[in-house]
Jmol script that loads the backbone (N, CA, C; Angstrom):
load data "model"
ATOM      1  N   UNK A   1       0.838  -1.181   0.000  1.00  0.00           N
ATOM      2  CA  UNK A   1       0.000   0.000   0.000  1.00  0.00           C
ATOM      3  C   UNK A   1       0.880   1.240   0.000  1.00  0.00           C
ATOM      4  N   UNK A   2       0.323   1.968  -0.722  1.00  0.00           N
ATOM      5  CA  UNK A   2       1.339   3.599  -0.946  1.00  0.00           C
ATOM      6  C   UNK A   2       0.230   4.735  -0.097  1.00  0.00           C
ATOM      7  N   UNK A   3       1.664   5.789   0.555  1.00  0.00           N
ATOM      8  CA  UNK A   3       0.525   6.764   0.747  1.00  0.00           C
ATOM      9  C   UNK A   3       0.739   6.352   2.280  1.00  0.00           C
ATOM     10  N   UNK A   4      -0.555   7.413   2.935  1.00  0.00           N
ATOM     11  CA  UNK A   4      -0.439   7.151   3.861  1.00  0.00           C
ATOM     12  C   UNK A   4      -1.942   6.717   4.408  1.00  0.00           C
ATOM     13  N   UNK A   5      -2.236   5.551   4.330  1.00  0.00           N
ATOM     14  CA  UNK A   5      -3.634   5.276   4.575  1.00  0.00           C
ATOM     15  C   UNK A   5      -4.003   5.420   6.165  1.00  0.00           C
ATOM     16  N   UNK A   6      -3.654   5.518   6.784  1.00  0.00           N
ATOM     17  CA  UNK A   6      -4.168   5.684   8.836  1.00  0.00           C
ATOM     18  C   UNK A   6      -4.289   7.003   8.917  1.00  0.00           C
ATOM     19  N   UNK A   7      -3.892   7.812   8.148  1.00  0.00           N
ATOM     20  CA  UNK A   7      -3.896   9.527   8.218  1.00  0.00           C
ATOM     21  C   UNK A   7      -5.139  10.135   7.105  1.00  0.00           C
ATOM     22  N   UNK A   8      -5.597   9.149   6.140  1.00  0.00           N
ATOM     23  CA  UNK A   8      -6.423  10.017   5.041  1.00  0.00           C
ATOM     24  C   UNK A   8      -8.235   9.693   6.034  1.00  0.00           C
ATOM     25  N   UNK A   9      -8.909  10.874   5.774  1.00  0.00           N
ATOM     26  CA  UNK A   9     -10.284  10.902   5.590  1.00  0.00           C
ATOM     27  C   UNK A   9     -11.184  10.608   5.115  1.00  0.00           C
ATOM     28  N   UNK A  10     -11.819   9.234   4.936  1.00  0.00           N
ATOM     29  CA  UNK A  10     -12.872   8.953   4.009  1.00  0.00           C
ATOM     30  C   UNK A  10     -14.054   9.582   4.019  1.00  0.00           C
ATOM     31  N   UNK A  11     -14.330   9.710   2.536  1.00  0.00           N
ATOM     32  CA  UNK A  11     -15.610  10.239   2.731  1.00  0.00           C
ATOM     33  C   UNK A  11     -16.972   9.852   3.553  1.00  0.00           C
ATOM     34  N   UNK A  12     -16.883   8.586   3.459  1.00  0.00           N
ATOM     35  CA  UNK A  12     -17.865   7.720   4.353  1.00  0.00           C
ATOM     36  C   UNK A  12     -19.040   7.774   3.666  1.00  0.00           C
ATOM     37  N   UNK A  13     -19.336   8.385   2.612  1.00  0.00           N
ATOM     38  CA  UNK A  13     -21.097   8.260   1.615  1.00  0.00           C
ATOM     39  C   UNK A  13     -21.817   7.029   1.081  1.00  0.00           C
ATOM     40  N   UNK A  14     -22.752   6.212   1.841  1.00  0.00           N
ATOM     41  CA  UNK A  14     -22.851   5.089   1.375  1.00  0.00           C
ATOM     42  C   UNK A  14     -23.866   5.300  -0.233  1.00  0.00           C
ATOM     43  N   UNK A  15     -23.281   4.363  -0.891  1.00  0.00           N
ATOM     44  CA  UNK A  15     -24.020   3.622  -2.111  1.00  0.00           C
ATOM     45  C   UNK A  15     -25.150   3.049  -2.175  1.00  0.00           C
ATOM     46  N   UNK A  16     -26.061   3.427  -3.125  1.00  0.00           N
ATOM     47  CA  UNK A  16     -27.443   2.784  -2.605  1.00  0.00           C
ATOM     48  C   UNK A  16     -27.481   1.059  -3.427  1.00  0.00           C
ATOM     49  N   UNK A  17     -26.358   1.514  -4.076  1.00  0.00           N
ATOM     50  CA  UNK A  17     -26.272  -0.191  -4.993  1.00  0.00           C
ATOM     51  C   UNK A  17     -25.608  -1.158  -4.566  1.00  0.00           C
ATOM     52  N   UNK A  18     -24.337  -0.992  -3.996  1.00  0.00           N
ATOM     53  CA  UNK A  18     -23.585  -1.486  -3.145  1.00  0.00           C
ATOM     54  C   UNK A  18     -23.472  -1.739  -1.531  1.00  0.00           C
ATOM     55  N   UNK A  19     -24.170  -0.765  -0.884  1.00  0.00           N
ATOM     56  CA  UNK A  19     -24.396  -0.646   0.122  1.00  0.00           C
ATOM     57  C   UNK A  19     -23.320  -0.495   1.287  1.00  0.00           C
ATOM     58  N   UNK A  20     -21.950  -0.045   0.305  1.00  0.00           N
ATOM     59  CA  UNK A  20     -20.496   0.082   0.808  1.00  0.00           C
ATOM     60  C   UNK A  20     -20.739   1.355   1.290  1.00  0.00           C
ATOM     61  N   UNK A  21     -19.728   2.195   2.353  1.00  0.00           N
ATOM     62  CA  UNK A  21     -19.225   3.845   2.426  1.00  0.00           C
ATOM     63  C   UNK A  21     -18.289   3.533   1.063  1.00  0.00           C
ATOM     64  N   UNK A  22     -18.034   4.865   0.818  1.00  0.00           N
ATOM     65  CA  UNK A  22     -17.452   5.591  -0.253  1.00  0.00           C
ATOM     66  C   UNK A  22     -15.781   6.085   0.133  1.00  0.00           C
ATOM     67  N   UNK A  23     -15.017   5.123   0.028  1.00  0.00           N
ATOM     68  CA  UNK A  23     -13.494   5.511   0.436  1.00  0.00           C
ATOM     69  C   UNK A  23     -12.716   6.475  -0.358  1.00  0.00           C
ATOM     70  N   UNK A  24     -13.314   6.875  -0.730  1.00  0.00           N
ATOM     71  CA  UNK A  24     -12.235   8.028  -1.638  1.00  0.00           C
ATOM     72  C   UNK A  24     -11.817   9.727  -0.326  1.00  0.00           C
ATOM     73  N   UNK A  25     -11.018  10.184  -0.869  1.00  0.00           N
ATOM     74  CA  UNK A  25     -10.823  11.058   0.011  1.00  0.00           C
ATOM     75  C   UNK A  25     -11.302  12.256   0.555  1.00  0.00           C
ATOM     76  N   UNK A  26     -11.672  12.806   1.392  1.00  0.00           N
ATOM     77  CA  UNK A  26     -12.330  13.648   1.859  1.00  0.00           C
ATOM     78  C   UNK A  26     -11.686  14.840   1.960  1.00  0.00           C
ATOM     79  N   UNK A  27     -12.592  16.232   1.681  1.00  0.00           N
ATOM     80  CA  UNK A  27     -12.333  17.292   1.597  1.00  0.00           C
ATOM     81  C   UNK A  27     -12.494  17.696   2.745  1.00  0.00           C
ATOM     82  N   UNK A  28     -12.553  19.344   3.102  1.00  0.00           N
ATOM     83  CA  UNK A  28     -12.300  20.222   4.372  1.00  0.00           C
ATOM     84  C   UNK A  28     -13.810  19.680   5.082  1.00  0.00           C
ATOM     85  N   UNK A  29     -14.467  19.621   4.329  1.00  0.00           N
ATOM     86  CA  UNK A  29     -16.033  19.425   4.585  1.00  0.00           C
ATOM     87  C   UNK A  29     -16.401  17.802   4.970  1.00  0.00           C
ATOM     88  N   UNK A  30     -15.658  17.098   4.816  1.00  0.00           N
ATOM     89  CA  UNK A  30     -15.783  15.607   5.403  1.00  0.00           C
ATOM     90  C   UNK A  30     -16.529  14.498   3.938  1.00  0.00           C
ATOM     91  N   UNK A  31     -16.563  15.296   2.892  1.00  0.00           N
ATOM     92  CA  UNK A  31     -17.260  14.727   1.578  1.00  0.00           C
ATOM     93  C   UNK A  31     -16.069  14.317   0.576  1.00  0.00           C
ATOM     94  N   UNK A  32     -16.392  13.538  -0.286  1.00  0.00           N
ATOM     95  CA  UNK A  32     -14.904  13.635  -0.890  1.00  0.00           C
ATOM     96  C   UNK A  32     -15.876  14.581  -2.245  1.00  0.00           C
ATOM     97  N   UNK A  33     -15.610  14.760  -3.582  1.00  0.00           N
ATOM     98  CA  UNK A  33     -15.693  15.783  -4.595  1.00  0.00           C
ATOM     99  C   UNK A  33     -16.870  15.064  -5.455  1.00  0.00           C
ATOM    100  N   UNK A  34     -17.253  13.763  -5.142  1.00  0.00           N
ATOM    101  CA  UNK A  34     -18.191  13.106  -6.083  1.00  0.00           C
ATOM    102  C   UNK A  34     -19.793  13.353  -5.206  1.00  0.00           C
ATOM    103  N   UNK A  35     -19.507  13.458  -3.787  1.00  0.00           N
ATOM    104  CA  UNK A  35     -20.945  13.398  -2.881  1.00  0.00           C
ATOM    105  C   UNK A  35     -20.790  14.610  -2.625  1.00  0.00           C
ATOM    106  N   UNK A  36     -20.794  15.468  -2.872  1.00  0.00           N
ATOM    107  CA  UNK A  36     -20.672  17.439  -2.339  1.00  0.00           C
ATOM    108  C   UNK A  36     -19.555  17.980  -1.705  1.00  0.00           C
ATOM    109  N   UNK A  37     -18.545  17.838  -2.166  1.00  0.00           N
ATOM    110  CA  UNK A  37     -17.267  18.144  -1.794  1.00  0.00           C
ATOM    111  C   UNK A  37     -16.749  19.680  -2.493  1.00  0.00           C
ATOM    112  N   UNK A  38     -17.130  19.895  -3.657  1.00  0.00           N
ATOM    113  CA  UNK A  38     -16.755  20.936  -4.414  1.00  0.00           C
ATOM    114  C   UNK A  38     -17.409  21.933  -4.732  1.00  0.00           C
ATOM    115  N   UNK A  39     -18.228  22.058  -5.820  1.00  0.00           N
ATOM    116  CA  UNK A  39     -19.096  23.003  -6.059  1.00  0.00           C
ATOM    117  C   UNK A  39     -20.762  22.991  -6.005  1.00  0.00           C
ATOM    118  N   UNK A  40     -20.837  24.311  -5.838  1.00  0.00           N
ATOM    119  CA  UNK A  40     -22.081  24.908  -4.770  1.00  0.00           C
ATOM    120  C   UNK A  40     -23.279  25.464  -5.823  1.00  0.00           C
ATOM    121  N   UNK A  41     -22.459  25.761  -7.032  1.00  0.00           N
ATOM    122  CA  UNK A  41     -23.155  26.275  -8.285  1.00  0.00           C
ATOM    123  C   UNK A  41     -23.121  27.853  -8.069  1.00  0.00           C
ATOM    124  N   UNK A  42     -23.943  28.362  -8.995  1.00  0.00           N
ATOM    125  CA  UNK A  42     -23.707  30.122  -9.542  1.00  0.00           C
ATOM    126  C   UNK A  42     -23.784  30.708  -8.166  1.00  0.00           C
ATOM    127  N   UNK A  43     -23.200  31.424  -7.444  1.00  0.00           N
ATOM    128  CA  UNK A  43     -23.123  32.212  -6.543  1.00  0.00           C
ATOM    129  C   UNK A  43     -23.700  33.407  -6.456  1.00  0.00           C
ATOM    130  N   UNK A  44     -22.898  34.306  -7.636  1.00  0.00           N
ATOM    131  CA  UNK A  44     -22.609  35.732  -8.225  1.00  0.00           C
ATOM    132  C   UNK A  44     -24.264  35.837  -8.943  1.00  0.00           C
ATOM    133  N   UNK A  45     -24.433  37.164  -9.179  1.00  0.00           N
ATOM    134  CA  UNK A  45     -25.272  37.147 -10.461  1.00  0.00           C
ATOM    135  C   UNK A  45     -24.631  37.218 -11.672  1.00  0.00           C
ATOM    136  N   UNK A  46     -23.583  37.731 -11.935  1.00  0.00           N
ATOM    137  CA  UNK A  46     -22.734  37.755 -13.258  1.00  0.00           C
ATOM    138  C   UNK A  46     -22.535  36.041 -13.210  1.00  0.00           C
ATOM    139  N   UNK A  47     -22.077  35.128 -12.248  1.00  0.00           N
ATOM    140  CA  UNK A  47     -21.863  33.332 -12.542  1.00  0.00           C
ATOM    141  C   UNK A  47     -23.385  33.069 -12.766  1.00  0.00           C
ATOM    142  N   UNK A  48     -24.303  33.457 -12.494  1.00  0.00           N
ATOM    143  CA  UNK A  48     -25.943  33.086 -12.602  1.00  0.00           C
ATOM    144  C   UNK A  48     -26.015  33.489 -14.197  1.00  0.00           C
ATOM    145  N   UNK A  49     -25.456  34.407 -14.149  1.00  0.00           N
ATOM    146  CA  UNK A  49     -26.376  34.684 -15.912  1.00  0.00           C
ATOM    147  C   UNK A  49     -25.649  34.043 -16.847  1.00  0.00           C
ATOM    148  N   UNK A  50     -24.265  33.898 -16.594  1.00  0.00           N
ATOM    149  CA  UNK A  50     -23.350  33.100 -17.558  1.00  0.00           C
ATOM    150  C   UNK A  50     -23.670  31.656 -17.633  1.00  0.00           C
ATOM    151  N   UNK A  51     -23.891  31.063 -16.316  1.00  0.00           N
ATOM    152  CA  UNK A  51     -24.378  29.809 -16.540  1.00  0.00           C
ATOM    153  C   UNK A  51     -25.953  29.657 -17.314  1.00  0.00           C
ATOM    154  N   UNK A  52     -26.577  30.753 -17.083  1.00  0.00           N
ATOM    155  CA  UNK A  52     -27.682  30.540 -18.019  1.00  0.00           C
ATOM    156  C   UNK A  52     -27.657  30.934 -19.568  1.00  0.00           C
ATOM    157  N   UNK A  53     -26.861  31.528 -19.469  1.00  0.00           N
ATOM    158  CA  UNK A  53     -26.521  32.150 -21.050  1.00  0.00           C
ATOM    159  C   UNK A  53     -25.745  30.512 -21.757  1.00  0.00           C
ATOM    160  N   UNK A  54     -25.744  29.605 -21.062  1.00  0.00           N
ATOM    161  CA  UNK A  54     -24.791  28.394 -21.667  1.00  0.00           C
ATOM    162  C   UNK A  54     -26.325  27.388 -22.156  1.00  0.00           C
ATOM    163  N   UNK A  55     -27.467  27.784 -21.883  1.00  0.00           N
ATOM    164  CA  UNK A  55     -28.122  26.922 -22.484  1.00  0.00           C
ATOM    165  C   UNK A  55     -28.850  27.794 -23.682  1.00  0.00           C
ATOM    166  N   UNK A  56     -29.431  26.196 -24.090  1.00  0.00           N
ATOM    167  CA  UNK A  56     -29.834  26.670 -25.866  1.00  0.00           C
ATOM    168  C   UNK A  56     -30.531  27.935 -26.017  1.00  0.00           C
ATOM    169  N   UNK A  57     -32.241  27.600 -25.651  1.00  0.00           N
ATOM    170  CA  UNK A  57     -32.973  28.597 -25.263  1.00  0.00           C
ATOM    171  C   UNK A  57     -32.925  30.135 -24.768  1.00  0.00           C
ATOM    172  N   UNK A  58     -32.470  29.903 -23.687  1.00  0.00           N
ATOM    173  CA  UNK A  58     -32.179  30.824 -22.571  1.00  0.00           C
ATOM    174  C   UNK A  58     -31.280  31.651 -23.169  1.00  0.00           C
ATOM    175  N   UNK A  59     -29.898  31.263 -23.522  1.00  0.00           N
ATOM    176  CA  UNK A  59     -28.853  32.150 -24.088  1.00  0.00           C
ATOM    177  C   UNK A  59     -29.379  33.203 -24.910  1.00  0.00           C
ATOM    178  N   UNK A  60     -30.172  32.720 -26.177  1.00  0.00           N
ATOM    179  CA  UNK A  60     -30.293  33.603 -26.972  1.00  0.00           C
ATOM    180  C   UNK A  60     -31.196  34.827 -26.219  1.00  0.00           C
ATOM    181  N   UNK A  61     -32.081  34.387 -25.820  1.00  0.00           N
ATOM    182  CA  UNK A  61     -32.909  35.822 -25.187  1.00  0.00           C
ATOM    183  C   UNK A  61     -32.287  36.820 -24.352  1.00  0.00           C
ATOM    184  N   UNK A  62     -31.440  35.900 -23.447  1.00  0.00           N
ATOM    185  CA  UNK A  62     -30.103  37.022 -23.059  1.00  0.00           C
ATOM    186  C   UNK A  62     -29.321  37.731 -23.778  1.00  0.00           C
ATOM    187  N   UNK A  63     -29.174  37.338 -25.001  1.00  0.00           N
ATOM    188  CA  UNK A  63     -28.317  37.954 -25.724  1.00  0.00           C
ATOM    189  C   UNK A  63     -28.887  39.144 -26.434  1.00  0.00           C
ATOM    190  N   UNK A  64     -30.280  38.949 -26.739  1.00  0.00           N
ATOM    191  CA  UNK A  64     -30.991  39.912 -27.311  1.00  0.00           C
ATOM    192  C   UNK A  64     -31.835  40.534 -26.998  1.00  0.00           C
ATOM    193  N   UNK A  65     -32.407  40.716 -25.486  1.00  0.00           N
ATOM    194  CA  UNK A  65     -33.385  41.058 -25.046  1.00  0.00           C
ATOM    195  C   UNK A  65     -32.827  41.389 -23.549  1.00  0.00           C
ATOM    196  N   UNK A  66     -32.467  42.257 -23.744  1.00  0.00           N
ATOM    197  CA  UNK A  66     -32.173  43.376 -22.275  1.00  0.00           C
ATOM    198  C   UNK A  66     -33.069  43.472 -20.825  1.00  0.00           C
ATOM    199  N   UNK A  67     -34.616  43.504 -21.135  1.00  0.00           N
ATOM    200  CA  UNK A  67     -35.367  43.701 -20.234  1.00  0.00           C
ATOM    201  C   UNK A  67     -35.453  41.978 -19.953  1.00  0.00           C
ATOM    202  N   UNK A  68     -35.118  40.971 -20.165  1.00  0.00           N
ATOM    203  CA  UNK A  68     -35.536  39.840 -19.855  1.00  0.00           C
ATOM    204  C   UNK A  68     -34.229  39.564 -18.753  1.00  0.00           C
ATOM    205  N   UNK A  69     -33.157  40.218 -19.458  1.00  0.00           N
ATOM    206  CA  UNK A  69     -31.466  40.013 -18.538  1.00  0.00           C
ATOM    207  C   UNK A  69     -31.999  40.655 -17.356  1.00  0.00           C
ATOM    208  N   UNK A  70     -32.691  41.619 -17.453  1.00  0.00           N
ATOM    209  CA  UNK A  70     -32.686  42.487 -16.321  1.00  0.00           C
ATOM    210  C   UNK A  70     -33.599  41.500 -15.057  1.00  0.00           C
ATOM    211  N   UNK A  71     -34.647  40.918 -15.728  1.00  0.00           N
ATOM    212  CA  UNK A  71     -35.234  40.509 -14.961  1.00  0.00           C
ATOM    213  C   UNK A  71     -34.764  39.220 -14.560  1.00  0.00           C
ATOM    214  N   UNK A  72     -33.853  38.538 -14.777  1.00  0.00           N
ATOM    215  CA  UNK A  72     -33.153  37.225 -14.243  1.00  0.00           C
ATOM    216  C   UNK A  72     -32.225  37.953 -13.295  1.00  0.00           C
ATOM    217  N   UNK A  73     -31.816  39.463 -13.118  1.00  0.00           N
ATOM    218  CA  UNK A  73     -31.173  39.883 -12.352  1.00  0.00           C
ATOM    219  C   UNK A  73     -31.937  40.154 -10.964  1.00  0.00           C
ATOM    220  N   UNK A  74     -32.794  40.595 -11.372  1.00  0.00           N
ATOM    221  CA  UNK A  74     -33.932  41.195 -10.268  1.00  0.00           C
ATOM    222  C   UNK A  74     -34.342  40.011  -9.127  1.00  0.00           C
ATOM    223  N   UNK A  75     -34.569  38.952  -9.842  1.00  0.00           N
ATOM    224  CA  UNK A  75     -35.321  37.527  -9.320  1.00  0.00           C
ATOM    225  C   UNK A  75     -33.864  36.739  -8.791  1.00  0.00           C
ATOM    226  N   UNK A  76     -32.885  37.010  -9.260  1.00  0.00           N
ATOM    227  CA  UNK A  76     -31.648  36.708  -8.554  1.00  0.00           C
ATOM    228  C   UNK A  76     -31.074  37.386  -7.040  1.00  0.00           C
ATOM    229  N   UNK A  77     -31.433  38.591  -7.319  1.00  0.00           N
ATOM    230  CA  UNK A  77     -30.946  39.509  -5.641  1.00  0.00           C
ATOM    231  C   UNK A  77     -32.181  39.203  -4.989  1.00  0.00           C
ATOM    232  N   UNK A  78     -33.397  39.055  -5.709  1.00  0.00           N
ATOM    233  CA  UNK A  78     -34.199  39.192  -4.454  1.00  0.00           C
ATOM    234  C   UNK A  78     -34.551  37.364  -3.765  1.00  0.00           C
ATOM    235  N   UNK A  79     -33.708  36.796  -4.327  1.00  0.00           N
ATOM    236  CA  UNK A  79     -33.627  35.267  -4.173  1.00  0.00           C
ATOM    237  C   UNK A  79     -32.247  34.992  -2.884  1.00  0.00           C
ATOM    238  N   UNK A  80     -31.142  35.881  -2.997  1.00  0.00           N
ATOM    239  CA  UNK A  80     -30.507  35.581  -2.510  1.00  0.00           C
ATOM    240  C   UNK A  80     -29.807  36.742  -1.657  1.00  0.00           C
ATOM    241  N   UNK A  81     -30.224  37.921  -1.982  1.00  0.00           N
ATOM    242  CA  UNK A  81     -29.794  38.892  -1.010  1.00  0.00           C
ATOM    243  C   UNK A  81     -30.760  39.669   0.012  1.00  0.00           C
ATOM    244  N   UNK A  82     -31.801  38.982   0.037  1.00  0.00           N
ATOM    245  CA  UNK A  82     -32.918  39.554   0.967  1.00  0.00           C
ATOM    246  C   UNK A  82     -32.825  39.184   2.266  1.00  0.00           C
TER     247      UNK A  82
END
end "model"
wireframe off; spacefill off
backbone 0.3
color backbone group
């Protein structure tokens, strides 16, 4: 065995197929990066609109329609900064 296995953190996430914990390594948060270890999704409103500007639909109306941007902005602060 390589490494130092008595010192690493498992994630401990059991499998609903296997019915094993999940040994891979764990982040600051006690998850390893596959069960919620990493990302949290759009934060920002500028990361909110970019991630929506990445789908089919959605993009284009952002791109061309100002009062619709505005209003994914509006429904964004008042979602998360109230």
């Amino acid at each position: 065995m390589t490494g130092r296995p008595l010192k690493k953190i498992e994630c401990g996430a059991y499998a609903r197929s296997t019915k094993l914990p999940c040994r891979a390594k764990a982040l600051d948060n006690g998850k390893c990066r596959m069960h919620g270890g990493l990302s949290v999704g759009a934060v920002t409103t500028e990361g909110h609109l970019t991630s929506l500007s990445n789908l089919k639909n959605v993009g284009d109306k952002i791109a061309t329609d100002d009062s619709y941007k505005q209003k994914i902005i509006n429904e964004h602060k008042e979602k998360h900064y109230v």
